[in-house]
N, C-alpha and C positions, 0 to 999 in steps of 0.2 A: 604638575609638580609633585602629586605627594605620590604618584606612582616612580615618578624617579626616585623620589626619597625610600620609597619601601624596596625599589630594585637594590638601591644602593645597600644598602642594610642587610639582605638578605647576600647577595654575593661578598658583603665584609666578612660574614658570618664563614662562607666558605671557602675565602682566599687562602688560611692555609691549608688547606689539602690542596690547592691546584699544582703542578710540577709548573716550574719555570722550565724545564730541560735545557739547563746552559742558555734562556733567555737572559738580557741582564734586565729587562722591565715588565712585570706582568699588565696588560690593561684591560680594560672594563669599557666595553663599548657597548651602551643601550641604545637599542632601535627602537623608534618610533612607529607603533604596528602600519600604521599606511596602508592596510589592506582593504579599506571600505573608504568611501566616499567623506564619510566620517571624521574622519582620521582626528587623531587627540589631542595631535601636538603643536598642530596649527601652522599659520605662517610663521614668519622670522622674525615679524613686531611681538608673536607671542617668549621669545625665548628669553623674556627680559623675567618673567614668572621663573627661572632657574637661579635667579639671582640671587635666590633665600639665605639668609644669612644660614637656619639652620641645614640648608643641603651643602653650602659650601662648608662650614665645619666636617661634616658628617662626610665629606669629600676628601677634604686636606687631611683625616684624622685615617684615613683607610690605606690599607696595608699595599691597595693599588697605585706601583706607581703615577698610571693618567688614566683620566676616567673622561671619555665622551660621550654627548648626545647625538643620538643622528636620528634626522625628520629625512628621511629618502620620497618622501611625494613632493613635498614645498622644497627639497633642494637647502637644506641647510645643516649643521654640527655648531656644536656648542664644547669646548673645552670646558671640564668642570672642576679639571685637576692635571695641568696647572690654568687655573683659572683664566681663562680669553673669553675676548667678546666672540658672539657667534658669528659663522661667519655664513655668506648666501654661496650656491655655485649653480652651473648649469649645467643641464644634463648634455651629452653628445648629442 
């Protein structure tokens, strides 16, 4: 969670310079590294840990219109803006 938090904050920091080029919503999609066995962000019963009051402000307050999490090993996204429950999928 405070790695979401510190993604979030640092991309608030450079949302305006990004061009929307005639987009009408800029978003913020963080990926879950998934590259090791390891991986951080766990299953789907972990996405209840994004629930923090302080990432949701820190969410709702940024200049992105929607901000998600995505776990691409365990198969799940989390809306964090606008706020949803996560949800699970399955791979092909």
């Amino acid at each position: 969670m405070e790695y979401v938090k510190s993604a979030v904050q640092q991309k608030n920091k450079k949302a305006p310079n990004y061009s929307r080029n005639g987009a009408q919503e800029l978003w913020l999609v963080i990926a879950a590294a998934g590259d090791t066995v390891s991986n951080h962000a766990g299953p789907l019963s972990e996405s209840v840990k994004l629930a923090n009051s302080q990432l949701m402000a820190l969410c709702q307050s940024s200049s992105f219109d929607r901000i998600i999490f995505w776990e691409r090993i365990s198969c799940w996204y989390k809306w964090l803006k606008p706020e949803r429950p996560a949800v699970e999928y399955r791979n092909p």
